[in-house]
VMD Tcl script that builds the backbone (N, CA, C; Angstrom):
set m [mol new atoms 264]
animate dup $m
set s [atomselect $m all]
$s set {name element resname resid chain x y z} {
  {N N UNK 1 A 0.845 -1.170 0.000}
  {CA C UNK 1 A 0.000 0.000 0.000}
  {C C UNK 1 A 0.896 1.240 0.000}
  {N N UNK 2 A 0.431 2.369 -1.057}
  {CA C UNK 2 A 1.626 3.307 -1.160}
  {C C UNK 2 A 1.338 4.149 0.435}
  {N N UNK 3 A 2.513 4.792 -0.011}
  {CA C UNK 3 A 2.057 5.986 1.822}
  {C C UNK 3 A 1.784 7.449 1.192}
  {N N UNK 4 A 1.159 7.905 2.172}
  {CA C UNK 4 A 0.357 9.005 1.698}
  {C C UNK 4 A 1.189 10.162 1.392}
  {N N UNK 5 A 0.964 11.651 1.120}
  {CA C UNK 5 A 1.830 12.342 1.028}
  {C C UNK 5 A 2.531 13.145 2.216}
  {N N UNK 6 A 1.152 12.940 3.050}
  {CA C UNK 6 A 1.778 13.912 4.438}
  {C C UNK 6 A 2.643 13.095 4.952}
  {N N UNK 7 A 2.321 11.233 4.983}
  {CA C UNK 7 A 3.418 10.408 5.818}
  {C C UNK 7 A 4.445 10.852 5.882}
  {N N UNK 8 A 4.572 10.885 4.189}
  {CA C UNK 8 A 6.056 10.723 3.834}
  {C C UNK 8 A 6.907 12.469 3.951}
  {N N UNK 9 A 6.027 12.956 3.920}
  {CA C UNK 9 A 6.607 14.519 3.967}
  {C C UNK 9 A 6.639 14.817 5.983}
  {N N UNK 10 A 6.161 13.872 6.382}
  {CA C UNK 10 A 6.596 13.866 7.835}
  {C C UNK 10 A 7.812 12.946 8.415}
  {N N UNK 11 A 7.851 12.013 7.697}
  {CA C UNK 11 A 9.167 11.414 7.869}
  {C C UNK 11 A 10.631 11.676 7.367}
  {N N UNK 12 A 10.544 12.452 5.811}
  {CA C UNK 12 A 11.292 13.560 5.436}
  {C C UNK 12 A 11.532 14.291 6.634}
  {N N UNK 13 A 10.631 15.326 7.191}
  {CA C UNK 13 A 11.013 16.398 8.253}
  {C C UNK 13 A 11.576 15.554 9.197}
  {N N UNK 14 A 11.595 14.310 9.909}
  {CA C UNK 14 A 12.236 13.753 11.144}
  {C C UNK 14 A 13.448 13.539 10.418}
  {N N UNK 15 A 13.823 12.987 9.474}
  {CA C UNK 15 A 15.038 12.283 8.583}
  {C C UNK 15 A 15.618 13.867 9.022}
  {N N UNK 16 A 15.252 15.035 8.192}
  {CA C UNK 16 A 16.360 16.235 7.941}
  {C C UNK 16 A 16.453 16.594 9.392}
  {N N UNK 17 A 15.364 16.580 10.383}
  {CA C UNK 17 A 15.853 16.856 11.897}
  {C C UNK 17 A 16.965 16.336 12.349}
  {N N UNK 18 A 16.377 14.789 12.365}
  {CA C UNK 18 A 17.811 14.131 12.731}
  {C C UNK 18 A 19.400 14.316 12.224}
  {N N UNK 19 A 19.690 14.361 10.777}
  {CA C UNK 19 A 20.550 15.064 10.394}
  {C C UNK 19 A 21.073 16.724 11.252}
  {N N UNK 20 A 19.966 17.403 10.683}
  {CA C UNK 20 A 20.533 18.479 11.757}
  {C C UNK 20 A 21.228 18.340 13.005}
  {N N UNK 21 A 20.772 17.683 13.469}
  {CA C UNK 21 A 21.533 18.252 15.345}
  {C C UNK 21 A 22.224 16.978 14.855}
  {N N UNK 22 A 22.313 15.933 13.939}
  {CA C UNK 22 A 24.007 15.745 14.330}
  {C C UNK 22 A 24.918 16.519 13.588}
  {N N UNK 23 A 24.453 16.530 12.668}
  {CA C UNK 23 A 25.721 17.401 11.565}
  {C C UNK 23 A 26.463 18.530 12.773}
  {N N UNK 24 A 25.482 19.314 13.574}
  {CA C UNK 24 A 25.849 20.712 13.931}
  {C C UNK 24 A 26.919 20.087 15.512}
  {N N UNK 25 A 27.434 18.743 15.646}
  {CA C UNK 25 A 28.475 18.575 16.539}
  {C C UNK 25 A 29.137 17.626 15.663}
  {N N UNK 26 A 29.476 17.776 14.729}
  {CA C UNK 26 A 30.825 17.436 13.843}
  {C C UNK 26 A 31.796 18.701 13.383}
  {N N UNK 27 A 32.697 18.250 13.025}
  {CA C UNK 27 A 33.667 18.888 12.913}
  {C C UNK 27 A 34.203 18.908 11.687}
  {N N UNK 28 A 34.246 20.112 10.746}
  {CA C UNK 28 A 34.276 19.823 9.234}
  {C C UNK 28 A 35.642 20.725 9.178}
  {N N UNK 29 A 36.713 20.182 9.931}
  {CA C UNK 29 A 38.070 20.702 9.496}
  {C C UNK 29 A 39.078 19.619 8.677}
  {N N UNK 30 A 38.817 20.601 7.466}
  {CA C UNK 30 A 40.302 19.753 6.750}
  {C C UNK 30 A 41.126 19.584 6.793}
  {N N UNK 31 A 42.203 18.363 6.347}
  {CA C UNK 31 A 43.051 18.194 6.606}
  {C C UNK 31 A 44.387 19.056 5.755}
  {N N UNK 32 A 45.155 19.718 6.580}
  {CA C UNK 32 A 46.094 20.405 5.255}
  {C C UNK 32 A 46.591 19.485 4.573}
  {N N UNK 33 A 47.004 19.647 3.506}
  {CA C UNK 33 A 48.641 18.626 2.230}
  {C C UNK 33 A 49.756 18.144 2.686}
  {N N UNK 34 A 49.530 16.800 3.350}
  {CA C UNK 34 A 51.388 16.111 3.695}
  {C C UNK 34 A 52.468 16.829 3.157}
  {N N UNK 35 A 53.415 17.506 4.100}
  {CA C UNK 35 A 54.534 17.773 3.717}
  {C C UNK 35 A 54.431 19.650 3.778}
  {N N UNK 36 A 53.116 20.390 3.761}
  {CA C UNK 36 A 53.522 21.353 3.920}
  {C C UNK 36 A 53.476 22.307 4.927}
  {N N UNK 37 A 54.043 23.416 5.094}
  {CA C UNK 37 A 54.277 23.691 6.243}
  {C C UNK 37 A 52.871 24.064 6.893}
  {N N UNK 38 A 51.774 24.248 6.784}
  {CA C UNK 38 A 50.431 24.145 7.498}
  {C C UNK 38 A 50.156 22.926 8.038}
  {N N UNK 39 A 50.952 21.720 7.554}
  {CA C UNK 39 A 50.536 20.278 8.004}
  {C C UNK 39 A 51.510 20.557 9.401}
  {N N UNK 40 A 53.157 20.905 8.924}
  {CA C UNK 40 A 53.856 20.618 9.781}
  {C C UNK 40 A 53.232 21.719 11.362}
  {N N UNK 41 A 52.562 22.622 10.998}
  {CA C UNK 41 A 51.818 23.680 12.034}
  {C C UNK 41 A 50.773 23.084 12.958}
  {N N UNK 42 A 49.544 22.206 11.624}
  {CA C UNK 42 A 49.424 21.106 12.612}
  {C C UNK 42 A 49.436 20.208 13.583}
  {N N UNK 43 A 50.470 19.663 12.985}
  {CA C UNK 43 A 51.013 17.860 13.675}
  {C C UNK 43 A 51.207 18.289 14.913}
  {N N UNK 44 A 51.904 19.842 15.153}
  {CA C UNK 44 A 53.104 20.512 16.043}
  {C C UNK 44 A 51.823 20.816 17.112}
  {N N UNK 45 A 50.844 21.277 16.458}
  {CA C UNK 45 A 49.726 21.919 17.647}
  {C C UNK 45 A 48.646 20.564 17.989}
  {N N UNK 46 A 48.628 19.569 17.341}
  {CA C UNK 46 A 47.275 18.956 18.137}
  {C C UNK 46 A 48.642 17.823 18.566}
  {N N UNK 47 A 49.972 17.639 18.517}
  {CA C UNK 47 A 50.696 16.955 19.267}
  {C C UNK 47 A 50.765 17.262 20.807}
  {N N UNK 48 A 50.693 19.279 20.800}
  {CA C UNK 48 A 50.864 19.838 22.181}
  {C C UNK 48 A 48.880 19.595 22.499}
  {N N UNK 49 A 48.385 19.383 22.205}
  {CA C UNK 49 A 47.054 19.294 22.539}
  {C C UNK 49 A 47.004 17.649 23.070}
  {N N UNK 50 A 47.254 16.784 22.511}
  {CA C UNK 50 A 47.305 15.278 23.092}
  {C C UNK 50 A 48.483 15.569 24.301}
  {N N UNK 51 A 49.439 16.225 24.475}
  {CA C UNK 51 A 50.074 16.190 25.957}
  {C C UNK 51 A 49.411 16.864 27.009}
  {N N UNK 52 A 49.025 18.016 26.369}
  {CA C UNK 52 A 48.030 18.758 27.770}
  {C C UNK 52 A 46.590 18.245 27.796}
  {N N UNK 53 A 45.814 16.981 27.190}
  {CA C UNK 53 A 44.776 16.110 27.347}
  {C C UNK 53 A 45.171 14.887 27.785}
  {N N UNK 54 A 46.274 14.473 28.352}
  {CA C UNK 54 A 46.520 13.266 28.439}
  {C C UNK 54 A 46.072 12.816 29.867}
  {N N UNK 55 A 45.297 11.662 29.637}
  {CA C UNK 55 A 44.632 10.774 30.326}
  {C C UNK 55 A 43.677 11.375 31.142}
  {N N UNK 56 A 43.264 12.143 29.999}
  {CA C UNK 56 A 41.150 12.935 30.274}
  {C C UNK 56 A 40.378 11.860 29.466}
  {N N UNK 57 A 38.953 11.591 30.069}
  {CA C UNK 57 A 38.196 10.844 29.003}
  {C C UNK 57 A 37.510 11.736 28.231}
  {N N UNK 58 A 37.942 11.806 27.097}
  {CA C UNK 58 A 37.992 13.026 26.088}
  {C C UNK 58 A 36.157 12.871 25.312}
  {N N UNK 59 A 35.600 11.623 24.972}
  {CA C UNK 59 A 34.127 11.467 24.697}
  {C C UNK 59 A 33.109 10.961 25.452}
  {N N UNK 60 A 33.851 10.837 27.312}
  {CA C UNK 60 A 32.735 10.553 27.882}
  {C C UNK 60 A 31.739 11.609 28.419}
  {N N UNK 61 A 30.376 11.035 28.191}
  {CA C UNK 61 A 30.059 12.318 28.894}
  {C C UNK 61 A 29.030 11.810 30.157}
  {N N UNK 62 A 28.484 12.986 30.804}
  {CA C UNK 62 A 27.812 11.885 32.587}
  {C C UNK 62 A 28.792 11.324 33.570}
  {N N UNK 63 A 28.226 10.834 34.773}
  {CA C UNK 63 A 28.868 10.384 35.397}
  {C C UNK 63 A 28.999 9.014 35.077}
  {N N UNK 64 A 29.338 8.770 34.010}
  {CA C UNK 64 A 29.657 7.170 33.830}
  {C C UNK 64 A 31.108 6.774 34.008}
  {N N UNK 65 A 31.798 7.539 33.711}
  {CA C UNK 65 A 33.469 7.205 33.979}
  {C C UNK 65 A 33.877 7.182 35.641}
  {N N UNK 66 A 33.529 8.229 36.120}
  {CA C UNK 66 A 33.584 8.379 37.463}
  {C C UNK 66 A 33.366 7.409 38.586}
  {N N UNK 67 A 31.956 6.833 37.859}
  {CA C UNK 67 A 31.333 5.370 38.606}
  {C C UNK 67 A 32.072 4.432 38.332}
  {N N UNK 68 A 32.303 4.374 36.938}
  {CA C UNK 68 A 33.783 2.895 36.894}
  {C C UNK 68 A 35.088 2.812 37.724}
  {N N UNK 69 A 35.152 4.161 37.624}
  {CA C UNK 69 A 36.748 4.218 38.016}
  {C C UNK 69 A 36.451 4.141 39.384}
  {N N UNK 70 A 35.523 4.534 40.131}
  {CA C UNK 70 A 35.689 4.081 41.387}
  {C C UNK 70 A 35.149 2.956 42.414}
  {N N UNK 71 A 34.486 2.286 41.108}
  {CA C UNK 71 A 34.363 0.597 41.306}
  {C C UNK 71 A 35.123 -0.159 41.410}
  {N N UNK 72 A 36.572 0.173 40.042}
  {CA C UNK 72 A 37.416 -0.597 39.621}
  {C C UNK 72 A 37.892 -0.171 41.195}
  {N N UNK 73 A 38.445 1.316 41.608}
  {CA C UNK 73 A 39.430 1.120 42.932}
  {C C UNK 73 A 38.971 0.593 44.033}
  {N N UNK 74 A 37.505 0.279 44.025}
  {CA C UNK 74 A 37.160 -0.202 45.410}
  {C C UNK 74 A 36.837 -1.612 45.467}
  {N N UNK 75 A 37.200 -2.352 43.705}
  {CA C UNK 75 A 37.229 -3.821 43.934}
  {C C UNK 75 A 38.535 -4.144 43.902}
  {N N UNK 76 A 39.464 -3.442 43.737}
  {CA C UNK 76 A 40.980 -3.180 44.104}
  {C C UNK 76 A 40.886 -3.253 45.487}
  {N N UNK 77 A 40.850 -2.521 46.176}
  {CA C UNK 77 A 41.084 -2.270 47.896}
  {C C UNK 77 A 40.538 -3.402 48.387}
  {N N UNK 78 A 39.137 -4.012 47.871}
  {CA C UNK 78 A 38.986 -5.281 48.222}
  {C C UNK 78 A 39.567 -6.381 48.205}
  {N N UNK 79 A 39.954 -6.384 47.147}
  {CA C UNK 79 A 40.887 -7.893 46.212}
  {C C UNK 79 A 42.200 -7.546 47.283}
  {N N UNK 80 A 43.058 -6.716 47.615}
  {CA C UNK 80 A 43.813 -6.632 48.894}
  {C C UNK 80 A 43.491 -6.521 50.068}
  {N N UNK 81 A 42.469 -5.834 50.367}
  {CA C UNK 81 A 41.971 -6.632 51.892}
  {C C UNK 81 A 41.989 -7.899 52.126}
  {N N UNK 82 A 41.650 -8.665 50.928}
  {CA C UNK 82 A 40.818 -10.165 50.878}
  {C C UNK 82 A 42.280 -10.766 51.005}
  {N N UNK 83 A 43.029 -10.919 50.383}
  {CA C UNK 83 A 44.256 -11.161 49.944}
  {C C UNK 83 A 45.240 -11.618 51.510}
  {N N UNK 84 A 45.386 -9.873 52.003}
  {CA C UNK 84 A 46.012 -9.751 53.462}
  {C C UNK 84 A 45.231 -10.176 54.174}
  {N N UNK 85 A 43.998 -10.736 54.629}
  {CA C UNK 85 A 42.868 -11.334 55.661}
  {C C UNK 85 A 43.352 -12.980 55.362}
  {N N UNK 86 A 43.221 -13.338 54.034}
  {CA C UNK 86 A 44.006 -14.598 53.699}
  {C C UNK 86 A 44.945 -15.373 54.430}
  {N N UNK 87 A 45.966 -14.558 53.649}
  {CA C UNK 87 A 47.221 -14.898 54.545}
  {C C UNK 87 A 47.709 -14.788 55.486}
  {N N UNK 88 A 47.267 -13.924 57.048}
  {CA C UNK 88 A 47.569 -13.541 58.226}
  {C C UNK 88 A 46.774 -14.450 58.957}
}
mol reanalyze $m
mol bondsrecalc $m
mol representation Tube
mol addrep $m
């Protein structure tokens, strides 16, 4: 059964919505030409950008990292409690 015209001109509008709000958190920077000195300006600046980001969770977002990481240390502190209770 075909679909009507409004269907489809309403599912069009959700399709281009959806597009919208992602397109508008991408990042449409090009890449300069291997070898010239805008590349080498580059490499030089998002190299100093990966040292002053290093070991941030750079795409998490929420408290979801926070909750791991302090699961992982408190089944750590356990796994050595358990460990030293063991053996003494």
């Amino acid at each position: 059964m075909a679909k009507s015209k409004k269907t489809k001109q309403r599912a069009h509008e959700a399709r281009a919505a959806r597009h919208q709000s992602k397109a508008s958190h991408k990042s449409h920077d090009h890449l300069p030409k291997v070898g010239t000195p805008a590349d080498n300006a580059y490499r030089l600046r998002r190299s100093r950008e990966d040292l002053v980001a290093f070991g941030e969770f750079r795409n998490s977002r929420g408290p979801t990292p926070v909750i791991i990481a302090v699961l992982v240390g408190l089944l750590f502190v356990l796994g050595i409690l358990a460990w030293v209770l063991f053996f003494i």
